[in-house]
C-alpha positions in Angstrom: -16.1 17.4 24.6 -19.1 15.7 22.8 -20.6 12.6 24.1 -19.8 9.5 22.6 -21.7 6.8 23.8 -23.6 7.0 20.3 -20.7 7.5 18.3 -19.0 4.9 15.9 -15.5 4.8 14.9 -13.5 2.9 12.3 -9.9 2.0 12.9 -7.9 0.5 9.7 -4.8 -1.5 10.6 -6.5 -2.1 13.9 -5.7 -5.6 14.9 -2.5 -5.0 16.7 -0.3 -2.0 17.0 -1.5 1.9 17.7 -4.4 0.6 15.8 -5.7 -1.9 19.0 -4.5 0.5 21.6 -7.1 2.9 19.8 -9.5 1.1 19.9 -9.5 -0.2 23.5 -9.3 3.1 24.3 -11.6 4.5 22.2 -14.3 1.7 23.2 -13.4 2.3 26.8 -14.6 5.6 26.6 -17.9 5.0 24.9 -17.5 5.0 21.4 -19.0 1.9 18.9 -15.8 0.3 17.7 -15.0 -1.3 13.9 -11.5 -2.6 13.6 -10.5 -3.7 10.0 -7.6 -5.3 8.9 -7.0 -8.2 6.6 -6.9 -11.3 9.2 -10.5 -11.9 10.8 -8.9 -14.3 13.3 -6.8 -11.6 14.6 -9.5 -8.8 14.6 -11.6 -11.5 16.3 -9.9 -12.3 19.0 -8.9 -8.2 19.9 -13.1 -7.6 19.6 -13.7 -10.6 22.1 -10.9 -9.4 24.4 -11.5 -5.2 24.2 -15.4 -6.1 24.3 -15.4 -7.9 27.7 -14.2 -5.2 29.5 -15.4 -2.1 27.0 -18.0 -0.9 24.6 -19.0 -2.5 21.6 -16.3 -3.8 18.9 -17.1 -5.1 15.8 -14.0 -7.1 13.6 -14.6 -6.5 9.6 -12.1 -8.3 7.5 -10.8 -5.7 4.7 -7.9 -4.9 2.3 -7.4 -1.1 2.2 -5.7 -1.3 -1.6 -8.8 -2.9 -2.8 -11.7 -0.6 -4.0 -14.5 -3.5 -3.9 -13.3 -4.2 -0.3 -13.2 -0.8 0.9 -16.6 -0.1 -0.5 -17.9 -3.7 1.2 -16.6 -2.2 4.7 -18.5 1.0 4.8 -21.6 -0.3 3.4 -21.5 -2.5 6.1 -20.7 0.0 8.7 -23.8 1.8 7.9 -25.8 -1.3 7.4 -25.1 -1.6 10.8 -24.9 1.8 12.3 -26.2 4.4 9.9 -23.5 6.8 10.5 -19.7 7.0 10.5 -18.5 9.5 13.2 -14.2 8.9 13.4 -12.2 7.3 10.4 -9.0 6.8 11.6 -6.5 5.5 8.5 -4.0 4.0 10.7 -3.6 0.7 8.6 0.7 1.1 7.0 3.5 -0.5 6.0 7.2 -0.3 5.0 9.8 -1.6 2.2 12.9 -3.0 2.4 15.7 -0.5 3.8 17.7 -0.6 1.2 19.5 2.3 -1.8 17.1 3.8 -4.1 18.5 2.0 -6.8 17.7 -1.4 -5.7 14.0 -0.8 -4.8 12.1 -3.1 -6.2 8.8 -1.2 -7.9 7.0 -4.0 -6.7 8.1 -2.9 -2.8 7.2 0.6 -3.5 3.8 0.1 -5.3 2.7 -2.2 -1.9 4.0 1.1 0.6 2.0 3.4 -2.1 -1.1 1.3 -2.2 -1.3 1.1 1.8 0.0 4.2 2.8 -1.8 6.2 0.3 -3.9 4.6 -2.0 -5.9 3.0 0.9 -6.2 6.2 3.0 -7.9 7.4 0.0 -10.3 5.1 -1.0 -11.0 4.8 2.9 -11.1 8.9 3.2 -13.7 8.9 0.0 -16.1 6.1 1.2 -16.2 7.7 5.1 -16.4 11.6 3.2 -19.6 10.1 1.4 -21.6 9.0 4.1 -20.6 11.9 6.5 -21.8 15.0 4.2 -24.9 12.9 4.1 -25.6 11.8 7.3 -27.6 13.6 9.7 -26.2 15.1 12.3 -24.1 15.6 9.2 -20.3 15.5 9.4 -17.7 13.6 11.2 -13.8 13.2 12.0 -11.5 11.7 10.2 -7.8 11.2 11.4 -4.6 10.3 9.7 -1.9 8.4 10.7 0.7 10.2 9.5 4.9 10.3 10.7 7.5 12.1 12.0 9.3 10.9 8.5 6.4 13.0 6.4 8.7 16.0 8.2 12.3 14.1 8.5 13.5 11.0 6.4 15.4 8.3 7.9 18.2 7.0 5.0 17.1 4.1 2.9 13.2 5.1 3.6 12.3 6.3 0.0 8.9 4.9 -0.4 7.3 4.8 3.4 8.7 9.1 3.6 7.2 9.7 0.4 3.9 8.5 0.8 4.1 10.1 4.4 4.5 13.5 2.6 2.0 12.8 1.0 -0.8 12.6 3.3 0.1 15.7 5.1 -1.1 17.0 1.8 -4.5 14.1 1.6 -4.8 15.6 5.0 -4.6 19.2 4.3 -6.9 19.4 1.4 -9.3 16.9 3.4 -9.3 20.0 6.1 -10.2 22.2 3.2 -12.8 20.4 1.2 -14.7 18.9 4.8 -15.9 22.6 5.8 -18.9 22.7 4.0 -19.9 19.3 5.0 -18.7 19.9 8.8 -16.0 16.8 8.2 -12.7 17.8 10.3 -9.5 16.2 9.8 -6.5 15.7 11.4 -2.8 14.4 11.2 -1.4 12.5 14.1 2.5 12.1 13.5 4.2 9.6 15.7 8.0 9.0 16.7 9.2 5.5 17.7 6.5 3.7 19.2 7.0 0.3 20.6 5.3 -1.5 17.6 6.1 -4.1 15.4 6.9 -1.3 12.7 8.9 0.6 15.3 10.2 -1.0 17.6 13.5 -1.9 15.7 14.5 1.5 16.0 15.0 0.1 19.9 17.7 -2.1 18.7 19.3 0.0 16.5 18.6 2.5 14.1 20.6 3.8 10.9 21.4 7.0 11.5 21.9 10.1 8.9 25.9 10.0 9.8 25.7 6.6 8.6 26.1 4.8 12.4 23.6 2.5 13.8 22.4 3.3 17.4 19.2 2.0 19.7 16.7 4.7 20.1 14.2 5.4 22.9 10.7 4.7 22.5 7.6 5.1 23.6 4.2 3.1 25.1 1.6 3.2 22.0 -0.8 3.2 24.5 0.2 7.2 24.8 -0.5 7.7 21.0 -4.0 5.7 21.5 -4.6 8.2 24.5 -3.3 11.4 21.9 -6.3 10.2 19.2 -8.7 9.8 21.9 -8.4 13.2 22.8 -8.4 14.4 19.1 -11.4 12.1 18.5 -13.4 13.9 21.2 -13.4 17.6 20.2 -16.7 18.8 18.7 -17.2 19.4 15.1 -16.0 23.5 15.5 -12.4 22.5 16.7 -9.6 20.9 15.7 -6.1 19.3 16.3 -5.1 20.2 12.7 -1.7 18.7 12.9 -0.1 16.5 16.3 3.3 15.6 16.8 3.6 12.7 19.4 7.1 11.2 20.1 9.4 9.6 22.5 11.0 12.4 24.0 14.4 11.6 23.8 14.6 10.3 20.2 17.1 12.1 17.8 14.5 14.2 15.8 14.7 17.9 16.9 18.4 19.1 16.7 21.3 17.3 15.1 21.1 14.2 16.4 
């Protein structure tokens, strides 16, 4: 395990959701703490609240799908820190459920621009600092899904940008060697968030039924990242599947 008490992390999407559980964990156990998202109030209060009681958390408003914001986050981050140590792209979003045909392209571009676009931009601005700082290298972790392996119906655009960064995250692993920069993919399964908690009430199902699904604390997926997080450099959770253990995913339903 290496020792964190120097470390800094960045957690997109992390004013509420997996993203805050991270990072009260994360800070709990030593690490220097940026949550972004786009609502300072939000990311304020969580940095007041998970500070009290933790390490130190620092709120930075920022939009993910905009370069000039992206680019304002990380220069601040090392204005403030002079290293990055953990990216963790958890910041997402979904579209309407509805038929392919009656997507609006407006819907999809918004689940592209988060769910990809932004890990992107995010990935290249944390990539730059950590082949160049010294220690050189870092971590970077993707939030990725059990839909980048399954679809649920009526999911077009949220399972095909999660496809898609198990293969940002694959040629991440590949390209991060020679600057000691490991990545991983953390895909989760119905955790109680405002994304996925629905699936609690009811849940379309491939046979065309609706039916609750259980879920699980996100606190468990915070506590998953933490230990990801805490490897050293030479190892690596390439690819995590974290789930509530009785939701239909392996089998037929």
């Amino acid at each position: 395990m290496t020792d964190t008490q120097s470390q800094v992390a960045l957690i997109t999407g992390g004013g509420s959701g997996i993203g805050a559980e991270v990072a009260r964990v994360l800070a709990s156990a030593g690490w220097k703490v940026v949550i972004a998202g786009r609502r300072q109030d939000v990311l304020d209060s969580l940095a007041a609240k998970i500070g009290n009681s933790s390490g130190e958390v620092i709120a930075i408003s920022a939009d993910v799908t905009d370069e000039v914001s992206v680019k304002k986050l990380f220069t601040e981050i090392e204005k403030k820190f002079g290293r990055l140590d953990l990216l963790f792209n958890n910041a997402g979003t979904v579209a309407p459920a509805v038929e392919i045909d009656q997507l609006a392209l407006s819907d999809w571009n918004k689940v592209v621009d988060v769910n990809l676009t932004g890990v992107f931009l995010c990935t290249r601005e944390a990539f730059a600092i950590m082949r160049n700082q010294n220690p050189q290298g870092g971590r970077i972790i993707n939030n990725g899904s059990v839909s980048s392996y399954a679809p649920r119906p009526l999911s077009i655009a949220y399972t095909a940008t999660k496809h898609a960064i198990s293969g940002l995250t694959k040629t991440i692993q590949l390209d991060g060697r020679k600057f000691n920069i490991a990545c991983s993919q953390i895909d989760v399964g119905n955790a109680a968030t405002e994304i996925g908690s629905g699936a609690g009430q009811g849940a379309l199902q491939a046979d065309g039924s609706t039916r609750p699904e259980p879920l699980m604390d996100p606190a468990e997926v915070a506590r998953a990242v933490l230990y990801m997080a805490s490897l050293p450099l030479d190892a690596n959770v390439a690819n995590m599947t974290i789930m509530a253990t009785k939701m239909p995913f392996v089998g037929r339903g």
